[in-house]
C-alpha positions as CSV (number, residue, x, y, z in Angstrom):
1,X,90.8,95.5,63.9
2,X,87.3,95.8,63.4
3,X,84.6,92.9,64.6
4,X,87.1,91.6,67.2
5,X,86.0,89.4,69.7
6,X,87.2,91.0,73.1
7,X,87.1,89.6,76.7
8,X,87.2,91.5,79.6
9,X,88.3,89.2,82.4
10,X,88.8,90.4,86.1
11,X,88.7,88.4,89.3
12,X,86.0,90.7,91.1
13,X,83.5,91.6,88.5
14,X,81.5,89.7,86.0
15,X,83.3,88.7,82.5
16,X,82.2,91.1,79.7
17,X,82.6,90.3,75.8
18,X,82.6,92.8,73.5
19,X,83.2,93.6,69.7
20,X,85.3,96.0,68.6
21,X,83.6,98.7,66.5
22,X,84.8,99.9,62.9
23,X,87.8,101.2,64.2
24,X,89.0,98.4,66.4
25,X,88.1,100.3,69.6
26,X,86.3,99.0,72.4
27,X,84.5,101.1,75.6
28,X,84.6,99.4,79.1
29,X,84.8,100.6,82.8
30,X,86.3,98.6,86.0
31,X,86.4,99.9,89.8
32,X,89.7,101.3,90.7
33,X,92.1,98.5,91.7
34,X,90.4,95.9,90.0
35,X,93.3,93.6,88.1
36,X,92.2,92.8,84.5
37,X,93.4,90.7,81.2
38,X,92.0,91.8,78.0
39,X,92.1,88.8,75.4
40,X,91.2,89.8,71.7
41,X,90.5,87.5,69.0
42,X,89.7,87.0,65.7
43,X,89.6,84.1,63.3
44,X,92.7,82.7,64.3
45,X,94.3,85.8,65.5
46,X,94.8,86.4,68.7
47,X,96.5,88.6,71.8
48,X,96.1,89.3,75.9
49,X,97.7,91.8,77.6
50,X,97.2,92.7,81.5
51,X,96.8,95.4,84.4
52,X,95.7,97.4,87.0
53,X,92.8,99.5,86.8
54,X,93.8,102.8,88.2
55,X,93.3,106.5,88.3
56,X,95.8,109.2,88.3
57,X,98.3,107.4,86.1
58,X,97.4,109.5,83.5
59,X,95.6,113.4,83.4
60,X,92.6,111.8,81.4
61,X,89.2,110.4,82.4
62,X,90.2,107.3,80.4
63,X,93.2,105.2,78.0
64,X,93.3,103.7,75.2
65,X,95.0,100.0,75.8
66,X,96.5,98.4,72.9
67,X,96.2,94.6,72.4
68,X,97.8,93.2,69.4
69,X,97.0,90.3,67.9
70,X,98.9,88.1,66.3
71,X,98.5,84.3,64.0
72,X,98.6,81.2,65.9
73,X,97.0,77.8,66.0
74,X,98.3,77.8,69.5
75,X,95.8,75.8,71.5
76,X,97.1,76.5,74.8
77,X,95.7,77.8,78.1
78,X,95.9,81.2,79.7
79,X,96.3,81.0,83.1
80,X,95.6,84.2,85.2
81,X,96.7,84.7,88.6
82,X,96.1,87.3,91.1
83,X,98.7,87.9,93.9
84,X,97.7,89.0,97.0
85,X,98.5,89.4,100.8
86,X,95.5,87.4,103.1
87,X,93.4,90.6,103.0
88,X,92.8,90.3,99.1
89,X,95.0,93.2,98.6
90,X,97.1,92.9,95.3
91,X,101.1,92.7,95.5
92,X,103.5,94.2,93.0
93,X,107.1,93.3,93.1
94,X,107.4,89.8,93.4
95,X,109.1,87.1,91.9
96,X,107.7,84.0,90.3
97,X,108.8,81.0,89.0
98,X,106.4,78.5,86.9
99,X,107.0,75.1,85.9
100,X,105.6,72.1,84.1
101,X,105.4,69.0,86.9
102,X,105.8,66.4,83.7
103,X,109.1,67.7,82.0
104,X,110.0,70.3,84.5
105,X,110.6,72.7,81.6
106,X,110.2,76.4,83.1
107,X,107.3,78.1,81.3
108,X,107.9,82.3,80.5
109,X,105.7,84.3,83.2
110,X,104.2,87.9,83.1
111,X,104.4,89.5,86.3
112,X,102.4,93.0,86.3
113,X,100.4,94.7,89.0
114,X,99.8,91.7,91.2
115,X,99.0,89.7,88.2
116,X,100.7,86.7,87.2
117,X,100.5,85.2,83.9
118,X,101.4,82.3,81.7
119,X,100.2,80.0,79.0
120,X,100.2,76.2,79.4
121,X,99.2,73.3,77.9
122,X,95.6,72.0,78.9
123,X,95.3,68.8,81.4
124,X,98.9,69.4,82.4
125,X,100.1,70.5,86.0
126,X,102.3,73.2,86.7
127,X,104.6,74.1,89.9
128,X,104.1,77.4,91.0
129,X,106.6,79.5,93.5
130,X,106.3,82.7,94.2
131,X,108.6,84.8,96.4
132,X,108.8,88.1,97.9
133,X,110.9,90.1,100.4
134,X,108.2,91.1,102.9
135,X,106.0,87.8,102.9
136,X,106.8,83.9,103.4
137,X,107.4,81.8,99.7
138,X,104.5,80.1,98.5
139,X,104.4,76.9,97.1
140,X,101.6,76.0,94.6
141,X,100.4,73.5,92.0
142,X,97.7,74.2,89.4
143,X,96.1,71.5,86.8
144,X,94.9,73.5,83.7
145,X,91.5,71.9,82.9
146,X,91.4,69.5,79.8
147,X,88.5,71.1,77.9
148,X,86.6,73.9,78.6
149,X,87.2,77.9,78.8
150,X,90.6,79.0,77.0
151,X,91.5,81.0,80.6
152,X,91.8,79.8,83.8
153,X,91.8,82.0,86.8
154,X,93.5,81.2,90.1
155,X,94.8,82.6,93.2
156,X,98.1,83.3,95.0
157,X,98.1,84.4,98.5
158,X,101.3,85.3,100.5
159,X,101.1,85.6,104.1
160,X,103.3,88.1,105.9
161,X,106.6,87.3,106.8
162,X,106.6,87.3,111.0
163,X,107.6,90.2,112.9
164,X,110.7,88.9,114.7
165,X,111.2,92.2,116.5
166,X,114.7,92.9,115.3
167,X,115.2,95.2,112.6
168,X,119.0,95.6,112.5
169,X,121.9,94.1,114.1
170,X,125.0,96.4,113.5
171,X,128.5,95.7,115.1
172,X,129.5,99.1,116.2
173,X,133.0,99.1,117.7
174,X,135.4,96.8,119.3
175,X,136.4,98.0,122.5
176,X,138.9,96.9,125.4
177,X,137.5,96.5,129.0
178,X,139.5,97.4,132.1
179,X,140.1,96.5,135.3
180,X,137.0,98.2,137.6
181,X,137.1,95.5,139.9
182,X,139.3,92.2,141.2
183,X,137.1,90.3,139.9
184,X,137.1,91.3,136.4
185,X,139.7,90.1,133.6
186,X,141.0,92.5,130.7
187,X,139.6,91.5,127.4
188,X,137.9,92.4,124.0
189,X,134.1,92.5,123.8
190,X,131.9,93.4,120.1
191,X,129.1,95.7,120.9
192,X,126.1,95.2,118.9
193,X,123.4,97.9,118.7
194,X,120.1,95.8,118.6
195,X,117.2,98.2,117.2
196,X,114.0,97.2,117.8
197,X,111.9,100.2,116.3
198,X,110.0,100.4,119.2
């Protein structure tokens, strides 16, 4: 779609707009590992999709990332979250769960390459979980400004889950224990192996 409007919107570098050129095609580069939406618009089309800037995920220097866009008069907010462990790094594989505080209607999320995604209403306030096996669940509200930008960029960080030690606890066999001693009664003990990786 030619003379689109394009955003370029990351949490570590500056925003860029663009327009597309005759063809619909826009040129852009972003650091490795830098998390990114692309929002395209025009008149009152418009589209977003989301991800990770990476090498090596293809053989070529660069890809070509297609954002369609689609009719609405949808006036709603796109909020843009980046999840990530308390060094900044981004986390893939977790589970979120987003919804609105006033009718506690859950709202559909996007969950890609440590980014989480979702469109809400603005002024309103949404409840925000978000889960993972290795780190603790982390409770969070976010109020989508009134007026203002049609994005909204926030933050999710998960701290790890502490260390306990204990890796496994398996039940190995169930043995009887004899007589070695007056003093000792027969009986049935569980042996547990306790593995502690260490």
């Amino acid at each position: 779609l030619a003379n689109a409007n394009v955003k370029i919107i990351t949490f570590g570098e500056n925003e860029q707009e663009l327009t597309t050129d005759g063809n619909g095609m826009v040129d852009f580069t972003l650091k490795e590992g830098t998390a990114f939406v692309i929002v395209g618009t025009k008149d009152n089309l418009t589209g977003s999709t989301s991800g990770m800037a990476e090498q090596g995920k293809t053989d070529k220097a660069s890809m070509i990332i297609p954002v369609p866009l689609y009719g609405s008069n949808d006036k709603s907010v796109l909020a843009l979250g980046l999840v990530t462990d308390t060094k900044g790094k981004p986390i893939d594989g977790y589970k979120a769960i987003v919804a609105n505080k006033k009718t506690a209607e859950n709202i559909p999320v996007e969950m890609k390459d440590g980014l989480l995604t979702f469109k809400g209403k603005p002024g309103e306030s949404y409840n925000i979980s978000v889960s993972h096996d290795d780190y603790l669940t982390t409770l969070q509200d976010l109020t989508l400004p009134e007026t203002g930008p049609d994005i909204h960029k926030f933050t999710v960080i998960l701290e790890q889950k502490p260390d306990t030690g204990i890796k496994k606890v398996v039940p190995l066999a169930a043995v009887t224990t004899v007589k070695i001693a007056d003093d000792l009664k027969s009986g049935k003990s569980e042996l547990v192996m306790i593995d502690t990786d260490k």
